[in-house]
C-alpha positions as CSV (number, residue, x, y, z in Angstrom):
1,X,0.3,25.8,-13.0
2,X,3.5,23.7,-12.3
3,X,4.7,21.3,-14.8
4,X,6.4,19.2,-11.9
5,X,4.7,16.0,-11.1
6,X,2.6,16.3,-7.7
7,X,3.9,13.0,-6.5
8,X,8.1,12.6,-7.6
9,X,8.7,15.7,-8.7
10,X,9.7,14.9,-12.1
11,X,9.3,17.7,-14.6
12,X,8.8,15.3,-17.7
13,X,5.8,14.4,-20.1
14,X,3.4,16.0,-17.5
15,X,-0.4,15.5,-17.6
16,X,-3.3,16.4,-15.6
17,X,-4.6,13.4,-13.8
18,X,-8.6,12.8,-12.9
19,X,-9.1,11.9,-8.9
20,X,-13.0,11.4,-8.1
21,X,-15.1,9.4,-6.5
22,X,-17.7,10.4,-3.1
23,X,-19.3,13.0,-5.7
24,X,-15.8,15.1,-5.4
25,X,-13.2,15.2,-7.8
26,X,-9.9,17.3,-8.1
27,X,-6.9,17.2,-10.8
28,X,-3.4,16.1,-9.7
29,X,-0.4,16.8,-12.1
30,X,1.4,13.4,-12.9
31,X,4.1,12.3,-14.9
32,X,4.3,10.0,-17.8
33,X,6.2,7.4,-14.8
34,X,3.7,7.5,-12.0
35,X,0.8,7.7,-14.9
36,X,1.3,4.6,-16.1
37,X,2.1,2.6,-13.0
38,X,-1.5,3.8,-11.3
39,X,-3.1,3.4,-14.6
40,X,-1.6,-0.3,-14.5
41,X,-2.2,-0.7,-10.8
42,X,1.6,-2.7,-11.3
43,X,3.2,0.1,-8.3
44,X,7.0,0.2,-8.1
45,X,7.6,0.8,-3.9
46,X,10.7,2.0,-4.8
47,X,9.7,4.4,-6.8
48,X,6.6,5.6,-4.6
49,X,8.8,6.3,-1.9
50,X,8.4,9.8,-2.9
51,X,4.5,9.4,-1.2
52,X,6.3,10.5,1.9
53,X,6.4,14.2,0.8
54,X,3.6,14.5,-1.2
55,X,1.3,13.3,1.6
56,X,1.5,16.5,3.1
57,X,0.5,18.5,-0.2
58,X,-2.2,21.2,0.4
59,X,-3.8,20.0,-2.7
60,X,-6.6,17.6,-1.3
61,X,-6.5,15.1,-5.0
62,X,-2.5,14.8,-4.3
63,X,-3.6,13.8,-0.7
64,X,-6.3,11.4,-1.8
65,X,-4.1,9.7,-4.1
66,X,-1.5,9.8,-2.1
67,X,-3.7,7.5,0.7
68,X,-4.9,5.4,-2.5
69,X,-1.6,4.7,-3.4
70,X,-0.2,3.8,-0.1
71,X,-3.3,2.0,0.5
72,X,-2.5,-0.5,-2.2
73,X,1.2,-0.4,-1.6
74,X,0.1,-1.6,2.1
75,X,2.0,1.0,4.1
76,X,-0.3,1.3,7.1
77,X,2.6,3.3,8.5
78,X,2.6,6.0,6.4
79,X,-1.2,5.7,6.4
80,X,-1.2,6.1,9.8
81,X,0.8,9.3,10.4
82,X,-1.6,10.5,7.4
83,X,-3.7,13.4,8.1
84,X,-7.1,13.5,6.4
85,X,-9.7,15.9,7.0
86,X,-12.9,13.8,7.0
87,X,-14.4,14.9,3.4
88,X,-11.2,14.1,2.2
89,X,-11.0,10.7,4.0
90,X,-14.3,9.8,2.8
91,X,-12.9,10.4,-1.0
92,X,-9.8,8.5,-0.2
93,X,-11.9,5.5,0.8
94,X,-14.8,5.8,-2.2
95,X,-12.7,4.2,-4.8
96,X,-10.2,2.0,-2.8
97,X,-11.7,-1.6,-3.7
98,X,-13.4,-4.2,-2.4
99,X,-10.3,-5.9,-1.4
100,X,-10.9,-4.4,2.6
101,X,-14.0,-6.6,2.3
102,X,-11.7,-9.9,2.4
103,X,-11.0,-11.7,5.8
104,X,-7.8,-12.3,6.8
105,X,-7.3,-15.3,9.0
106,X,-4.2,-16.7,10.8
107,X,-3.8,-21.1,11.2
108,X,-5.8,-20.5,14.3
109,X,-8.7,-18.5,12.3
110,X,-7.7,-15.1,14.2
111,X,-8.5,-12.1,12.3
112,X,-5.1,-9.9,10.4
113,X,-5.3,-6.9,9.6
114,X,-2.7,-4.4,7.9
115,X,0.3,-3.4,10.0
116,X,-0.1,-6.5,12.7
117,X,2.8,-8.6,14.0
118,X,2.1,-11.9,13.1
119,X,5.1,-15.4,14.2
120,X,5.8,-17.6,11.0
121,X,4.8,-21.0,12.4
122,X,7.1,-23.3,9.6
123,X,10.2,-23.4,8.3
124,X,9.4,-21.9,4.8
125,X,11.8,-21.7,1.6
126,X,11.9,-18.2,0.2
127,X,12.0,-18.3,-3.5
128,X,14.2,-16.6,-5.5
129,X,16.5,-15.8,-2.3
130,X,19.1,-17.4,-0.6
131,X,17.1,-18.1,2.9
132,X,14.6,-20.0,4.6
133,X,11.9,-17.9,7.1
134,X,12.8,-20.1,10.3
135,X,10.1,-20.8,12.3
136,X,9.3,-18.4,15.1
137,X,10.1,-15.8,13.3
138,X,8.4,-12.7,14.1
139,X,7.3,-10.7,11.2
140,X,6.0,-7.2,11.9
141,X,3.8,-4.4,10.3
142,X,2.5,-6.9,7.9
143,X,0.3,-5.7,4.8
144,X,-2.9,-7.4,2.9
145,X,-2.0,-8.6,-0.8
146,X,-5.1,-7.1,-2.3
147,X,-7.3,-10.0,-4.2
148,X,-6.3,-13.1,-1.8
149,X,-7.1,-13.6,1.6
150,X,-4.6,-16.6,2.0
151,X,-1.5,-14.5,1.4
152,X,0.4,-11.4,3.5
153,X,3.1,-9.6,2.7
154,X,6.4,-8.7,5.4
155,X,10.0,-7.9,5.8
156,X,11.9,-11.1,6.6
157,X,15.9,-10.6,6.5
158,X,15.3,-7.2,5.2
159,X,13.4,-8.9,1.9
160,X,9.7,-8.1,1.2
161,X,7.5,-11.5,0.8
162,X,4.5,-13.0,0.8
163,X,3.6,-15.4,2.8
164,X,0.6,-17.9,3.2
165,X,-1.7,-17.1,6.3
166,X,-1.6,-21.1,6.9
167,X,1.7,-20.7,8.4
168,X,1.0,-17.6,10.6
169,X,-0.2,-17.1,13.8
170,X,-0.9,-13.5,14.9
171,X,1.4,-12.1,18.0
């Protein structure tokens, strides 16, 4: 067995790494890094970007985990170049929360959902940066802030933010 982590590739203080749920389960070797940030469900993106190789693993828990990860990170993109076969969807999905169960709703009370292009509808202060999101602003491939319906996140300027759905209206 490799002693590299199945996600970044890291070689230390490797552990094997329970994935169940859907009456299947499967072991996925993880280091101390990625461990702790899934056990803490506080993900660094940056450091996740290595979920772009190791979605394409051959080992089915490494793939499930994979779409778990990028499911709470809210990368329908990568999600949706993702290939699952359906056993293995259906264990992605079992222990992804309830948080798909919220409705997100624009000013006008139009459904969002992850990876829509929704047009910021004030002029908002960004805190902690230097801008303000001018209205009319298109932000695109938005994703769900797991927990509250009444926020989004998107890229505006390059800087990822969340933003109320008050002030959206979906494109």
């Amino acid at each position: 067995m490799s002693n590299l982590c199945e996600l970044c590739e890291n070689d230390e203080n490797t552990s094997d790494f329970l994935i169940s749920g859907a009456n299947q389960e499967g072991y996925v070797v993880l280091c101390c890094n990625c461990k702790t940030q899934i056990e803490s469900e506080e993900l660094d993106e940056k450091h996740f970007n290595c979920l772009n190789d190791s979605m394409w693993s051959e080992n089915p828990a490494v793939k499930v985990l994979t779409y778990r990860l990028l499911n709470s990170l809210g990368r329908q993109d990568l999600l949706d170049i993702m290939y699952l076969e359906d056993n293995e969807k259906e264990w992605a999905k079992a222990a992804i929360s309830n948080d798909e169960k919220l409705v997100y709703k624009d000013s006008n009370g139009v459904t969002l959902a992850a990876g829509d292009t929704v047009v910021i509808t004030k002029d908002l202060d960004v805190k902690g940066t230097g801008f303000t999101a001018k209205r009319g602003t298109a932000v695109r491939n938005i994703g769900l802030v797991h927990g509250d319906s009444e926020h989004i996140e998107g890229r505006v300027n390059g800087v990822k933010i969340h933003i109320l759905t008050k002030y959206l209206k979906k494109s």
